[in-house]
C-alpha positions as CSV (number, residue, x, y, z in Angstrom):
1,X,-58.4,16.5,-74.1
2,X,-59.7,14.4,-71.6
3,X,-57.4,10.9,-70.8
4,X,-58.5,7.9,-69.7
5,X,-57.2,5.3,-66.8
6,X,-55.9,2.7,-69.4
7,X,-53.9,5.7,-71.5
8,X,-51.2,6.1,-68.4
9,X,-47.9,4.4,-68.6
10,X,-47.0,2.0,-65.4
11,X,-43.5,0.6,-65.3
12,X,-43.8,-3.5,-65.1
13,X,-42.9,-4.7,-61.5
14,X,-41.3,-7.7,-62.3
15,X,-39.4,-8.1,-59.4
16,X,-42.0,-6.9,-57.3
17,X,-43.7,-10.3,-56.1
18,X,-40.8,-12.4,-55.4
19,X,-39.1,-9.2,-53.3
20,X,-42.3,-9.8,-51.1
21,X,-42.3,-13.4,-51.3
22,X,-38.8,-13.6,-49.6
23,X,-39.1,-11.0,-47.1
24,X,-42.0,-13.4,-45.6
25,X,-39.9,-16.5,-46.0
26,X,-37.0,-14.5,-43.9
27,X,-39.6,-13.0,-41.5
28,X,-40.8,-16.9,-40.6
29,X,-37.6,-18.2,-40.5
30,X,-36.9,-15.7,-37.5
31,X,-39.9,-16.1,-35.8
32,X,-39.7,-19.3,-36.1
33,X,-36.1,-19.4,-35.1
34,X,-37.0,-17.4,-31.6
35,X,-39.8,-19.6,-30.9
36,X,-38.0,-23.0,-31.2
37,X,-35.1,-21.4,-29.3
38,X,-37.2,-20.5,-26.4
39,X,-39.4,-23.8,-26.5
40,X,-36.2,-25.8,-26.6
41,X,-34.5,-24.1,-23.2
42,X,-37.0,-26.5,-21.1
43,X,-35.1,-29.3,-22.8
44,X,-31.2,-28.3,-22.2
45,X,-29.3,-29.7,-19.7
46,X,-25.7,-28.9,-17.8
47,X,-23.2,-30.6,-16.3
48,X,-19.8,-30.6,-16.2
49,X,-19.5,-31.6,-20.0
50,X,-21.3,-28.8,-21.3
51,X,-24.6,-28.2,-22.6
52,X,-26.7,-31.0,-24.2
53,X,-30.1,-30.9,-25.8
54,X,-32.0,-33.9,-24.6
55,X,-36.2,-34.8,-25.7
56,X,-38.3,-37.0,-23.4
57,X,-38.0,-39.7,-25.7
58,X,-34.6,-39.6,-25.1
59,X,-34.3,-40.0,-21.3
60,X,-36.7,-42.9,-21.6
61,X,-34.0,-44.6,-23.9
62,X,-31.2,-43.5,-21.4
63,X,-33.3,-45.0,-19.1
64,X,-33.1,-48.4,-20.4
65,X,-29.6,-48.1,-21.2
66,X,-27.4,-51.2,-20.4
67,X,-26.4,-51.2,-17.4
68,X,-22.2,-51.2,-17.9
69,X,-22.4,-47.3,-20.0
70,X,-21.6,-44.8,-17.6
71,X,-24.4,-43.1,-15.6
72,X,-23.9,-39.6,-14.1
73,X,-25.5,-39.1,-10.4
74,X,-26.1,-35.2,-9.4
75,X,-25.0,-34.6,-6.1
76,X,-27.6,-32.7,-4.2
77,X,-25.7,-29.9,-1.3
78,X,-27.3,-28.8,1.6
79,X,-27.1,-25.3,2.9
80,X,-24.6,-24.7,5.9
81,X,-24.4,-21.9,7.8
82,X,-21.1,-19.8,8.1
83,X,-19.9,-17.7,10.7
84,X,-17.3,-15.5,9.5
85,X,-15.5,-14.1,12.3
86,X,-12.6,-11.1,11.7
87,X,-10.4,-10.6,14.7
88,X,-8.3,-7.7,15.4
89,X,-4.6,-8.3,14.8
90,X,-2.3,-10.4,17.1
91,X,1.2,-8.1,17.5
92,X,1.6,-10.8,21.1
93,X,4.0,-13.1,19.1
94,X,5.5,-10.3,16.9
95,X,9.5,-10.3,17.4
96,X,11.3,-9.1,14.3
97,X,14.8,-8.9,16.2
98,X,17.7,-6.8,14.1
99,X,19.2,-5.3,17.1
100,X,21.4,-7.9,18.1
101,X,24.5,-6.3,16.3
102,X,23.1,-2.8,16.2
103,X,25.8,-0.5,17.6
104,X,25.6,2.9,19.5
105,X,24.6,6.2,16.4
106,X,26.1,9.4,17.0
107,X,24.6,10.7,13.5
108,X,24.7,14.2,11.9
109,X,21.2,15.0,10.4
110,X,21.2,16.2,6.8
111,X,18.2,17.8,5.7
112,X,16.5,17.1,2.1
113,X,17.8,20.4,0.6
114,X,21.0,19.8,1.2
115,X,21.1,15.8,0.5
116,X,19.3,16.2,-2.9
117,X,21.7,18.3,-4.2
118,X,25.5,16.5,-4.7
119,X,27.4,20.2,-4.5
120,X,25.8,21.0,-1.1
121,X,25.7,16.9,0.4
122,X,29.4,16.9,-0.1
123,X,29.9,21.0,0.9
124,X,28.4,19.2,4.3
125,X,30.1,16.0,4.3
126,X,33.6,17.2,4.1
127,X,33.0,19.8,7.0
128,X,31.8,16.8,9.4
129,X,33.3,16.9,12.6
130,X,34.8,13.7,14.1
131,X,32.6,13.4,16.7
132,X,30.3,11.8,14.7
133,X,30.5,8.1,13.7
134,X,27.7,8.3,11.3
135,X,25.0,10.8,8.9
136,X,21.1,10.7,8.5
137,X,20.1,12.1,4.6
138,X,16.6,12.8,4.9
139,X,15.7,11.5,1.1
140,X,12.1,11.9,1.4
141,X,10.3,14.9,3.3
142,X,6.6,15.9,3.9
143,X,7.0,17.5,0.7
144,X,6.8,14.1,-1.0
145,X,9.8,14.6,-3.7
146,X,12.5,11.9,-3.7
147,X,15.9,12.8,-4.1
148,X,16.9,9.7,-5.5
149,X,16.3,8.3,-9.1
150,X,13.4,5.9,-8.0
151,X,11.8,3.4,-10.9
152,X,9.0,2.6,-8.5
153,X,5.8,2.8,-11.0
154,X,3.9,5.7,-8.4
155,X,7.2,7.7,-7.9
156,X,7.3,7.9,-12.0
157,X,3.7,8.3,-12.6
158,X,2.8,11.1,-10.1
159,X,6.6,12.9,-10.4
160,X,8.1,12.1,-7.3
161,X,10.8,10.3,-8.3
162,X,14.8,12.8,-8.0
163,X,17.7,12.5,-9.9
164,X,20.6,11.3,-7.6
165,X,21.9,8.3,-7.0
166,X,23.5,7.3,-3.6
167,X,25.6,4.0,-4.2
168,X,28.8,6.0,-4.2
169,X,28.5,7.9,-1.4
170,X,26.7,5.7,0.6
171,X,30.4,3.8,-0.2
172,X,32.6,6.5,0.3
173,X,30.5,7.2,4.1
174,X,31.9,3.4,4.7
175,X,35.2,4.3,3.9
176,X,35.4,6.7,6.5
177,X,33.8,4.6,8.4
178,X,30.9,6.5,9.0
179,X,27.2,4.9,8.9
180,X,24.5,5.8,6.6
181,X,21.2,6.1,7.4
182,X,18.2,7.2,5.2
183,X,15.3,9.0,6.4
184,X,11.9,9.1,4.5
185,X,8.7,10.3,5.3
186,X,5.8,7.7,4.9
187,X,2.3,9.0,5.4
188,X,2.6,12.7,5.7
189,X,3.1,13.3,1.7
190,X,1.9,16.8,0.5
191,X,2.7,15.8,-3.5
192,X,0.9,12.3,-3.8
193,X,-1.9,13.8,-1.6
194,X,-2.4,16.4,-4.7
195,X,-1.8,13.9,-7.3
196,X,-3.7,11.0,-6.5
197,X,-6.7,11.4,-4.0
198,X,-7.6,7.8,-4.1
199,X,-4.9,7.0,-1.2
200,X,-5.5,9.6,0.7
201,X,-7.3,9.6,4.2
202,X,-10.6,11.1,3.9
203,X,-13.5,12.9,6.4
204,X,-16.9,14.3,6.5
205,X,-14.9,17.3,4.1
206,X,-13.8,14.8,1.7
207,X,-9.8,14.6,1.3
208,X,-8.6,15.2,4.8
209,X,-5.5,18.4,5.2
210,X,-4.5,18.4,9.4
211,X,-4.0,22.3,10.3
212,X,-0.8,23.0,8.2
213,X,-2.6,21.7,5.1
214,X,-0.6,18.6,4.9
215,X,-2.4,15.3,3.0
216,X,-2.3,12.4,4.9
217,X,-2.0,8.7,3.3
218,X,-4.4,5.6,4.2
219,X,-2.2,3.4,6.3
220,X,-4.6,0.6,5.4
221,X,-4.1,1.5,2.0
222,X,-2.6,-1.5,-0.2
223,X,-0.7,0.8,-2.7
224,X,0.8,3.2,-0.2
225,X,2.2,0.3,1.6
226,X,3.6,-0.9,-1.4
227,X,5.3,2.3,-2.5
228,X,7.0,2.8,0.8
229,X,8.5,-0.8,0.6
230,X,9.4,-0.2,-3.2
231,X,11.4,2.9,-2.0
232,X,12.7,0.9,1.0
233,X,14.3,-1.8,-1.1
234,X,15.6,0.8,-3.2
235,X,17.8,2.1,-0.4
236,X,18.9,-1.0,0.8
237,X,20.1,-1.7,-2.7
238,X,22.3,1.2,-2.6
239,X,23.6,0.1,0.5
240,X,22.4,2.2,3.6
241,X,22.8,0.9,6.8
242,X,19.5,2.1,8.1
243,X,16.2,3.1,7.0
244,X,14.2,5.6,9.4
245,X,10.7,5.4,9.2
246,X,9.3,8.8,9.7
247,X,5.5,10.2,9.4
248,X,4.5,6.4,10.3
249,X,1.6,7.8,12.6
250,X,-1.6,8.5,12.3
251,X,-2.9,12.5,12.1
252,X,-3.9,12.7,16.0
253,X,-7.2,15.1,16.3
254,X,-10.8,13.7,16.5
255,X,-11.9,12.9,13.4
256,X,-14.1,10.2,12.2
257,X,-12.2,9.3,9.1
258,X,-12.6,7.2,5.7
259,X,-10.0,4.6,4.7
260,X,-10.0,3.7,1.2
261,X,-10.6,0.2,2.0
262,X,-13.1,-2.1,3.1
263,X,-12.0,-3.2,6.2
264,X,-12.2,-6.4,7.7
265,X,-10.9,-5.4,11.4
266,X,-12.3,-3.2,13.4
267,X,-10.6,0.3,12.3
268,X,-8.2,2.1,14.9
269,X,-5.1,4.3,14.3
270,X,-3.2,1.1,16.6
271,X,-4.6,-1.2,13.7
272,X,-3.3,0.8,10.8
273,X,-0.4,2.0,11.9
274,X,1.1,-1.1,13.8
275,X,0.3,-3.7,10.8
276,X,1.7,-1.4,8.5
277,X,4.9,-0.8,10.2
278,X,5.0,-4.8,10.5
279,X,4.7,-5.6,6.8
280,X,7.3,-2.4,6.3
281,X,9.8,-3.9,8.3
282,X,9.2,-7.7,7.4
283,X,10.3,-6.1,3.5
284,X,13.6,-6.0,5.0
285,X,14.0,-8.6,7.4
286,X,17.2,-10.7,7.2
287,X,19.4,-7.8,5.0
288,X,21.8,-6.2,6.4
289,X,20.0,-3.0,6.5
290,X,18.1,-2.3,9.9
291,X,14.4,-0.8,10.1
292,X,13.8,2.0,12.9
293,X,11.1,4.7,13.3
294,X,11.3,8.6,14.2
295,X,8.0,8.6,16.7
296,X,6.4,11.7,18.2
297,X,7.1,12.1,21.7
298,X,3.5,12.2,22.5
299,X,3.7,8.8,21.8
300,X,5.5,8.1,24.9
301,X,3.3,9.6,27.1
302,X,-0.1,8.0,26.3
303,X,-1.4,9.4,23.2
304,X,-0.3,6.4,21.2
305,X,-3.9,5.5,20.5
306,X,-4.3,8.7,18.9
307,X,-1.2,8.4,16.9
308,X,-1.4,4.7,16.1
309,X,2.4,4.5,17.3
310,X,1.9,1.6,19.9
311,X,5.4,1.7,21.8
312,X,5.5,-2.0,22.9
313,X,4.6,-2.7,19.5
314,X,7.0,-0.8,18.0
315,X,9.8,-1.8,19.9
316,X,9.3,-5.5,18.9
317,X,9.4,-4.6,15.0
318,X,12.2,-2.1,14.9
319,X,15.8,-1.7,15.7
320,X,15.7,2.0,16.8
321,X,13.5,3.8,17.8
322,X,14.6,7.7,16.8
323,X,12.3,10.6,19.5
324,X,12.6,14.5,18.7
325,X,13.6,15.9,22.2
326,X,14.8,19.3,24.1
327,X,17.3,20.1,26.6
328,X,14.5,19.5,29.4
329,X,12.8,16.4,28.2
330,X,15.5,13.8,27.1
331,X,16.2,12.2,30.0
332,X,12.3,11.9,30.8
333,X,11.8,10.6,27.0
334,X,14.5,8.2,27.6
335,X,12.8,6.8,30.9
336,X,9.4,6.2,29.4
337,X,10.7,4.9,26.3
338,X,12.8,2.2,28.7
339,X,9.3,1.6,30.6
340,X,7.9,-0.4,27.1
341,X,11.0,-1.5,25.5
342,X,10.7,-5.1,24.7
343,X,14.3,-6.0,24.8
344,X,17.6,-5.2,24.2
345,X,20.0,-2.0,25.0
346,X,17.9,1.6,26.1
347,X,21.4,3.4,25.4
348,X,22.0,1.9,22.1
349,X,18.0,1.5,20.6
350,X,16.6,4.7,22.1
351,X,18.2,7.9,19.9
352,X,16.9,11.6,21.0
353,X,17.2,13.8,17.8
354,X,18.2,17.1,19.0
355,X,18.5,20.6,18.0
356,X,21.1,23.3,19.2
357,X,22.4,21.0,22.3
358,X,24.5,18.2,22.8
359,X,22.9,15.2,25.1
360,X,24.9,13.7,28.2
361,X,24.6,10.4,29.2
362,X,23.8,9.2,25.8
363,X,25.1,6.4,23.6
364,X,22.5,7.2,20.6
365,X,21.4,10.4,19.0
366,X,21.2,12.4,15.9
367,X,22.0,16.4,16.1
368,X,20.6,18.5,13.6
């Protein structure tokens, strides 16, 4: 049977019309709301109170304001040209002192194996022959492990940080009356080098390794310098008499490198090297714990702008200055270290560390 139009069933839209009705309200209350907000921008103004909405009509009534209200005046600034100048740094003036009362070393050299471990430190200790007045623990080698219990925050986050804790024996040493002196290498660190890339130096390769695959550290480097202080402080808590300062060079071979900085000296392994020993041995100045420095003997004998190790720079900032040497050479190490030293005792500051042979004619050295 055929239907018609009329006969079908349509539901009654009741709400149909005012549904509509208020979406176009809502739609011209946000048009209108971005148009007035970008009409009114020509009419804000700032100063130092804030933001105020001000019409025409009502800067014509400021205008004609009495005249005791308070009127603001805009300073208008002219443009003046700057010449920022950054200078290389002045070491002329640099004189730390702290080797007034330094005294002639005759040290025994303990290596990191032996000092990290109590059982083996004290096998050593207790055999030491009395022709030494004083021990070297190397604490930190190239390896970049600790043997002590550091809280500094990189020696915990990347795992460096030991287990031991020197304030006892560091005491009992005294009471034999015997020095201690802690060695620790600075930039020549094989563990934060893996770890954490971000402080390491870097070349055309990317993260630089020298030829026996050691990581070197960006002397520049903010953080590096403060983890070495943090682990210097460290040991002067516990009561060392000395700090040695070793790996504080820069990797001599001819490479154009990448710090990690942005630099605003010129960039030279002098630069890096010399202001970071300087802020490492200001961390100390006035204790009772000395700052000295193992060099490289090529320092002595003109490659120091290679290596960064600037002897008449280095000679005003530490107390000792510590040179591996042979059989053959100390005596000629000892006379070119005398040719820069700044001031003080050659016999007592300069310390050949030796291997397999006793030095003559020396007040300082450390055998291992």
């Amino acid at each position: 049977m055929p239907y018609r139009p009329k006969d079908i069933y349509r539901g009654r839209r009741k709400f149909r019309v005012p549904l509509v009705i208020l979406l176009f309200v809502v739609a011209a209350l946000l048009i209108g709301g971005i148009s007035m907000f970008y009409i009114l921008q020509q009419y804000l103004v700032y100063d130092q109170d804030g933001v105020t909405l001000q019409f025409p009509s009502m800067a014509s009534e400021a205008d004609s304001a009495p005249a005791e209200e308070t009127v603001r005046v805009s300073q208008a600034f002219e443009p003046v040209e700057v010449e920022v100048i950054y200078e290389a740094p002045d070491f002329s003036d640099t004189d730390l002192g702290g080797w007034d009362d330094l005294t002639a070393t005759r040290a025994r050299f303990i290596a990191y194996d032996d000092a990290a471990s109590e059982s083996r430190l004290n096998a050593v200790l207790n055999g030491l022959s009395d022709s030494y007045n004083g021990v070297v623990l190397e604490l930190k080698g190239r390896a970049g492990t600790l043997a002590w219990a550091s809280t500094s925050d990189m020696a915990r986050g990347y795992g460096a940080a030991g287990e031991m804790d020197y304030t006892e024996i560091v005491a009992s040493l005294h009471e034999r009356g015997l020095t201690a002196a802690a060695q620790i290498s600075c930039l020549a660190d094989r563990l934060l080098g893996q770890r954490n890339w971000t402080v390491t130096l870097q070349d055309a390769g990317g993260v630089y390794q020298d030829s026996d695959g050691m990581y070197w550290l960006d002397p520049y480097n903010l953080s590096v310098r403060t983890y070495i202080a943090d682990l210097m402080a460290e040991l002067a808590a516990m009561g060392f008499d000395e700090i040695i300062l070793a790996d504080l060079c820069h990797p001599a071979v001819d490479t154009a490198f990448t710090y990690t900085v942005t630099l605003q000296t010129e960039a030279s392994p002098v630069n890096a090297v010399c202001q970071m020993a300087r802020r490492l041995a200001e961390t100390l100045q006035g204790t009772d714990t000395a700052v000295s420095v193992l060099i490289r003997s090529a320092s002595l004998y003109g490659d120091s702008e290679r290596t960064g190790q600037d002897m008449e720079i280095f000679w005003r900032i530490f107390a000792r200055v510590y040179c591996p040497s042979d059989y053959w050479n100390a005596e000629s190490d000892r006379a070119a270290a005398a040719e820069t030293m700044y001031d003080g005792d050659i016999g007592i500051r300069f310390a050949p560390v030796c291997v397999d042979y006793t030095p003559e004619g020396f007040d300082s050295y450390v055998m291992k």
